[in-house]
N, C-alpha and C positions, 0 to 999 in steps of 0.2 A: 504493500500500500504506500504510492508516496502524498507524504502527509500535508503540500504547501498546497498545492491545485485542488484538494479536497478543501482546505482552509479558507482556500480563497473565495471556489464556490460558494460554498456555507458563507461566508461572509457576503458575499454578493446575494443568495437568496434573503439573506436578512433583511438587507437591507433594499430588495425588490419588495419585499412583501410588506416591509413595515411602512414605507411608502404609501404602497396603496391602501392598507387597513387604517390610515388618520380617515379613511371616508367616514365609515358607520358614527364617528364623533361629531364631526364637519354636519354630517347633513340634519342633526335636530337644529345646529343654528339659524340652518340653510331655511328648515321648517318653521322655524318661529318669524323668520327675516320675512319668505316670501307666501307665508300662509300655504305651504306642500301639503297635499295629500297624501294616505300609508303609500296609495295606490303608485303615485310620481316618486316616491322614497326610494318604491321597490324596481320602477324602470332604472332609475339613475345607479341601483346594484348592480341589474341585470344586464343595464349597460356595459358596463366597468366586466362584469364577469361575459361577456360573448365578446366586448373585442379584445380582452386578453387572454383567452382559451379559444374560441371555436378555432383562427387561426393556426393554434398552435403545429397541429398537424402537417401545414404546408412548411413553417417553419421546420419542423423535424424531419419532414423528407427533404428538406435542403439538404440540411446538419448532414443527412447521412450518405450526400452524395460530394459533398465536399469542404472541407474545412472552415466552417464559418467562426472561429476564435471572436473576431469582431464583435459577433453578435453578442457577447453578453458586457463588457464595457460598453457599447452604445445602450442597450436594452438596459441598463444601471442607470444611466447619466438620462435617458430620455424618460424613462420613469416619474426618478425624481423630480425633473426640472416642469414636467409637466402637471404632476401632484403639488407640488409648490405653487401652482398659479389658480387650484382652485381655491382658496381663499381670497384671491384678490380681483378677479373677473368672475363672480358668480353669474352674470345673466348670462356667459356662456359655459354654466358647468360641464351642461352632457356635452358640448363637443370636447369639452376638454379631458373628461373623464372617457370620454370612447378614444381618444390619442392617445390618453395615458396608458389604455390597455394592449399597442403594441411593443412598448417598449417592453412588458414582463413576456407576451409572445414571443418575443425574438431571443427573450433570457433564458428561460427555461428547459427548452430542450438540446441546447448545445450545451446547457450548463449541468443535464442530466447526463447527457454524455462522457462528459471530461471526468464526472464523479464515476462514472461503470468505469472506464480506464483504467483511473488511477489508482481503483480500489482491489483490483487485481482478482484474486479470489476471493476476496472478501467483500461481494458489492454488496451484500445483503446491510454490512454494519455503515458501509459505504454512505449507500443510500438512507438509511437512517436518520445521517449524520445531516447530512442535508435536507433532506425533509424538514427535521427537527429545526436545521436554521430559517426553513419557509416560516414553518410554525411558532417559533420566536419572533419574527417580525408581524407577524400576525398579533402576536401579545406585545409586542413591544409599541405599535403603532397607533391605537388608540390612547395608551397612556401617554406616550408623548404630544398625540394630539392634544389631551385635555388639560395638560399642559402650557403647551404653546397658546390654545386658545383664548386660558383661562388668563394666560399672562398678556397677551398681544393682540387678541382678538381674530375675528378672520384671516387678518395678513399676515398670522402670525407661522399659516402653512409656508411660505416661501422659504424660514428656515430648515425644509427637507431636502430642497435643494443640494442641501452642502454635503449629505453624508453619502450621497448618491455620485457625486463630483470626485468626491476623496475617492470613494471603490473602486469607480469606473477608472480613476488613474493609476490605483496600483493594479487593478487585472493587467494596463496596458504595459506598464513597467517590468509585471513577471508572466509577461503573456509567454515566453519561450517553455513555463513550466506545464503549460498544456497541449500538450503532444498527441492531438487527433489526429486520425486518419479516418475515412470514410467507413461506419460499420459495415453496409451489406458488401461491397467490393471487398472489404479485409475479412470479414465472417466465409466467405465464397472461397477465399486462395485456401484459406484455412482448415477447411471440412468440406470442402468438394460440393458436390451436388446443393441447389439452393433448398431451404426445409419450407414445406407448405404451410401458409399462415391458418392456425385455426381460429378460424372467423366465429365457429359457434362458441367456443370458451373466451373469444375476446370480447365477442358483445355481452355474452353474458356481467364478467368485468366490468364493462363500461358503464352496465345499466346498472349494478350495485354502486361504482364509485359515482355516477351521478345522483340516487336515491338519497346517497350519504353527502354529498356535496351540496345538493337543496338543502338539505335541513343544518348545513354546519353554515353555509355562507346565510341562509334566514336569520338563520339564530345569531349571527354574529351583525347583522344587520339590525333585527328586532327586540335583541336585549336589553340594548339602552334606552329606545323608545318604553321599552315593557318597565322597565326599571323606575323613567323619571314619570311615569301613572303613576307611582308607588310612592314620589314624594323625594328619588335618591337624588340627590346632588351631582351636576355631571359631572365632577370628577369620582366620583365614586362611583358611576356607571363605568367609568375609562378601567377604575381598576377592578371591578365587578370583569368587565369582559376579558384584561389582562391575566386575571387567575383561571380563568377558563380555555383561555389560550397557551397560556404557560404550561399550565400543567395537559395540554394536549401536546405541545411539542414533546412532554418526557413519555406522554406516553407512547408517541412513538416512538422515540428511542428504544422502549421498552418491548412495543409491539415489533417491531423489527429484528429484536436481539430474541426473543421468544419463538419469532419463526424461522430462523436457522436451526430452534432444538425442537420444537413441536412440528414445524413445518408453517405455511403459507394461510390453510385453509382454514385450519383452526382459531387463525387467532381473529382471522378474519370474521369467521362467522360467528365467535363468541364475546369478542368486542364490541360488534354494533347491536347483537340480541340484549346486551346488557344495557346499552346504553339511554335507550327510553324510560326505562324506570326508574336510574339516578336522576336523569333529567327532570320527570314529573316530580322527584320529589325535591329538587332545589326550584322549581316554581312554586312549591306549596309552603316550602321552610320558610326562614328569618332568623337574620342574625347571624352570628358565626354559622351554622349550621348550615347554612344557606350557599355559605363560601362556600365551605367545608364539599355541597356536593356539584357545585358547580367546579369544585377541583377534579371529584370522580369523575364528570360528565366529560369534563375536556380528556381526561386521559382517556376513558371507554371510546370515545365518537374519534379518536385520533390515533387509536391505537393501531389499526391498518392503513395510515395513510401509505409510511415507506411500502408495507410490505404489499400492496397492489401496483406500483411500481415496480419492486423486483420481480412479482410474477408475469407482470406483461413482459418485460424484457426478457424473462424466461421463455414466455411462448412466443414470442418473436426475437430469437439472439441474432438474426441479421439485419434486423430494423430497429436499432434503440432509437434512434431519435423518433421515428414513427410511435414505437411503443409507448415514449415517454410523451409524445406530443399526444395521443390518444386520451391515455393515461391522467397526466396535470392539466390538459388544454381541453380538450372536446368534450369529453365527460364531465370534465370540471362546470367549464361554461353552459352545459346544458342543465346542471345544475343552477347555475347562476340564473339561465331563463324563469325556471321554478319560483323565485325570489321574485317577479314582476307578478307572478298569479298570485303568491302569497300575500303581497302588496294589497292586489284587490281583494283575496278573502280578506283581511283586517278591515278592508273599510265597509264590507258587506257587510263580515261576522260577528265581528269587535277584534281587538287586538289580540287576546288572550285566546281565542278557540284558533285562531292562524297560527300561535304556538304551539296548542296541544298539535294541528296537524303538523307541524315541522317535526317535533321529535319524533312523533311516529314514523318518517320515514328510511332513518338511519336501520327502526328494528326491520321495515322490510327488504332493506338490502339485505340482512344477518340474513333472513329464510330464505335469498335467493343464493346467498354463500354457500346453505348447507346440499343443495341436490349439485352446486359446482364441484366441492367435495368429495362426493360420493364418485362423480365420474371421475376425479383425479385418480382415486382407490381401482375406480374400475379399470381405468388406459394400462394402472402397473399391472 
């Protein structure tokens, strides 16, 4: 494993993803500013989530026909610089928020690659490791938002700018320590004959990681709103959603180190069966308690995030960048769509019966894990 280009990754997903997660802070101010609807809350997610995943795909079959290094210093720097200006031009958010989402398209699947590489035989902890930095800037980015907010007020996003500027100039600085080459042309000289993509175990994939993608990108959209009904303070919505996040980053650590000894399927499909029920009961708690299982919930609902990325690259080892663009981008984002319906059931249903349906979706990804499963058992 060499350890700087996995570093550097991780440090570059961090700071991709903490970028874009100051949203879910940003837009109740947005909502008290210009009188928003759940319903426009939830396009302005679903925006942000389709133009920075559905592409990803095309992004990743670039990746894997020729070295595109570039792309994740540029996808760093245009992130941020773009994220940085939704505080200061709000009557153009959505276009700003639909630009900001190519810059994470163009990061993430070259930047999933360099981590398979580097991580040698070990992509499983590999990937982990990175994931876990998505998911750290995920918990990292609303609390700096409510910060920055609380201190500067809207304009106060332009300082995200800088930490995206800093990254993107040391990727460029130790760019020599990412040594790609094209996976399907290197996978090919390597093992001969090209191996048949199976398309039924991949969608199946796809449609558990978007099931679970709807209800984690809802949730991290309609927590803060759900929170300040409740009277919270928006800073303490920021770190309300930062403990949910953080400790989803460990739990993927966790779930990822668990399926190199248990395997893939398991953790997969026992992670998100779990996770509905911590969930319902940190909306019913208060108080510490309430932390307490909004900590389980983040680590159950995150605990396959690595490990459905190493299995897609498992069933596709000639197409990582495809696998991983499927994977973090397509399924992701067709989650992210889910988030604009969710929007309208809140203003239909009220806001709290559009949660109960979000957590539910996670458990039905878990029962669509388990007949995946079974056919893995069955192929050996």
């Amino acid at each position: 494993m060499r350890k700087l280009p996995i570093v550097l990754a991780v440090l570059g997903h961090t700071v991709v993803d903490a970028s874009q997660n100051i949203l879910p802070v940003v837009l109740p101010l947005l909502v008290d500013r210009f009188h928003l609807t759940y319903a426009q809350v939830g396009a302005a997610a679903a925006l942000l989530n389709i133009s920075s995943s559905v592409i990803q795909p095309a992004f990743g079959w670039l990746s894997d026909r020729c070295s595109m290094r570039w792309f994740m210093p540029v996808g760093i720097a245009w992130t941020g610089l773009l994220m940085g200006l939704v505080g200061l031009v709000p009557s153009y958010v959505l276009g700003i928020i639909v630009l900001t989402g190519i810059g994470t398209a163009a990061f993430h699947p070259i930047a999933s690659i360099s981590v398979a590489h580097a991580s040698g035989h070990q992509r499983g902890l590999g990937m982990s490791f990175f994931s876990a930095g998505g998911n750290l800037g995920f918990a990292i980015g609303p609390v700096a938002a409510a910060w920055l907010l609380g201190r500067f007020g809207l304009p106060g996003t332009l300082l995200v700018v800088f930490p995206g500027l800093l990254t993107a100039t040391a990727m460029v600085l130790w760019r020599g320590e990412f040594q790609l080459s094209p996976s399907a042309p290197r996978q090919r000289e390597a093992g001969g004959a090209s191996i048949p993509i199976p398309w039924a175990r991949m969608s199946a994939l796809c449609a558990i990681i978007t099931l679970r993608s709807w209800g984690y990108s809802g949730l991290i959209i309609f927590i803060p709103l759900f929170l300040r009904t409740q009277g919270v303070p928006l800073k303490l919505t920021g770190w309300a959603l930062f403990t949910f996040l953080f400790f989803g980053a460990l739990g993927g650590m966790l779930g990822g180190h668990l399926s190199d000894r248990i395997g893939r399927h398991p953790v997969i499909a026992a992670s998100l069966l779990a996770f509905p029920g911590i969930m319902a009961a940190a909306m019913l708690a208060s108080g510490p308690l309430q932390w307490i299982l909004l900590a389980g919930a983040g680590v159950s609902l995150m605990a396959s995030f690595s490990v459905t990325v190493v299995l897609a690259q498992e069933l596709l080892p000639q197409h990582l960048g495809l696998a991983s663009g499927l994977t973090l981008g397509l399924a992701f984002g067709a989650g992210g769509v889910g988030v604009g319906l969710s929007g309208l059931l809140a203003d239909v249903l009220g806001l709290q019966t559009s949660l109960w349906i979000l957590l539910c979706l996670p458990g039905l990804a878990g029962l669509l894990a388990l007949p995946l499963a079974a056919t893995r058992r069955g192929g050996r």
